[in-house]
N, C-alpha and C positions, 0 to 999 in steps of 0.2 A: 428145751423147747416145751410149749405150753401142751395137755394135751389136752385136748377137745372131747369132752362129752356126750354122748347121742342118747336118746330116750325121749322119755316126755319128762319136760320139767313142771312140778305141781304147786301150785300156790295156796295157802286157807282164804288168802285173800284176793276177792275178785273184779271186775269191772263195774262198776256200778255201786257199790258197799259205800257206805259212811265210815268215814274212816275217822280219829282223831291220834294228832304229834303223841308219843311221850318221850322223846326225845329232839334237840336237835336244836335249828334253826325258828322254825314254827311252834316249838314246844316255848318258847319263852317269849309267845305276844301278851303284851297287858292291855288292858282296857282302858277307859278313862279314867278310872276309879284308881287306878293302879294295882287292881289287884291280876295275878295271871291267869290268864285264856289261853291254852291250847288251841292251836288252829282247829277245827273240824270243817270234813269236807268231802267230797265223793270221788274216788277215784275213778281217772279217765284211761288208764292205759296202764297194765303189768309186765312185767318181764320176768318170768318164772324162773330165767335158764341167770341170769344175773342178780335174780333178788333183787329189783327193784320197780317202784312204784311212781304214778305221775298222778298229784292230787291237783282237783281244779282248785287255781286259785292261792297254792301253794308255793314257795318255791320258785318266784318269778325272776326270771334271768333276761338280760335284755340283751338283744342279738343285732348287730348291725349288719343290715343287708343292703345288696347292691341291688338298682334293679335292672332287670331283664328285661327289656321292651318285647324281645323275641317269644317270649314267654310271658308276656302280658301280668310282669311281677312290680308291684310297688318298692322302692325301696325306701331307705328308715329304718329304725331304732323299733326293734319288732319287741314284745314282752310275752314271755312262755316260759310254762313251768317244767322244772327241772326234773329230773329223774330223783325219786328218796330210797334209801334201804329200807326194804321192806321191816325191817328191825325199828325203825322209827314210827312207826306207826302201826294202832290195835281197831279192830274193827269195835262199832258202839253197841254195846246189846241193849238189843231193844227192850228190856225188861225194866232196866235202871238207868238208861244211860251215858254209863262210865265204859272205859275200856274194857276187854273182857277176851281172852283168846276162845281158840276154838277146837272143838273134838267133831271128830263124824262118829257116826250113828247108821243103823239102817233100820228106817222105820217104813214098815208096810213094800217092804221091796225095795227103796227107794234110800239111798245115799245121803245124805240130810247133814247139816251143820246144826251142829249143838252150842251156845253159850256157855259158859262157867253158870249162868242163873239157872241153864237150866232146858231156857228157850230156843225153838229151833228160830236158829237165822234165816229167813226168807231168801228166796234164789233173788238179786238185783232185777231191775227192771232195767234189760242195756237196751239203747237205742241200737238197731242195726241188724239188729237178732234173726236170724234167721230162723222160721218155721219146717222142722223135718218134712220132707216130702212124703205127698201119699198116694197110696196106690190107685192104681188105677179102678179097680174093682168099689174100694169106699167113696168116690165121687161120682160114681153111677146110681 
């Protein structure tokens, strides 16, 4: 029997990052030129506890759905990207670039991604983010 895991699962890589293939399916697109292009792209969704990643754009699987009048669902030949090993993919530093893995740091209090260059990675810009709530006292 399988067993199950409990904790928090952590990822270097997060919602929102530029990501680019070195491996895989996406690692061997070519251009018109014929020479190879790695897919690059921004990932939409992680799963920490499975190691794996969902890049826009990436990875597109095509899903045949029925539809659901009840639930007001079209159906058709739907196109959505796949789950990837996080192993397939390095996040871009911003410095150079090229793929680049990651260290933390804690600079000025504060938990920070570091590049191989050097540079700290920016926290993404995710849509959806919720802003910490505040007291009651500081809005007075």
């Amino acid at each position: 029997m399988k067993t199950v895991s409990t904790g928090t699962a952590r990822s270097r890589i997060k919602r929102g990052d530029q990501v680019v293939f070195i491996a895989g399916r996406e690692y061997n697109r070519y251009d018109s030129a014929g020479k190879r292009q790695p897919f690059r792209g921004r990932v939409i969704a992680v799963d920490a506890r499975t190691g794996k990643v969902k890049v826009e754009g990436a990875m597109l699987m095509k899903k045949h759905q029925k539809p659901v009048p009840q639930m007001n669902r079209e159906g058709g030949i739907i196109e959505r990207e796949a789950w990837v090993n996080i192993s397939n993919v390095a996040i871009i530093d911003p410095d150079t670039g090229k793929p680049t893995r990651v260290r933390y740091e804690t600079k000025d209090g504060k938990k920070v991604r570091i590049a191989k260059s050097g540079k700290v990675i920016p926290e993404p810009e995710v849509f959806g983010k919720k802003e910490p709530k505040k007291d009651k006292e500081e809005k007075e």
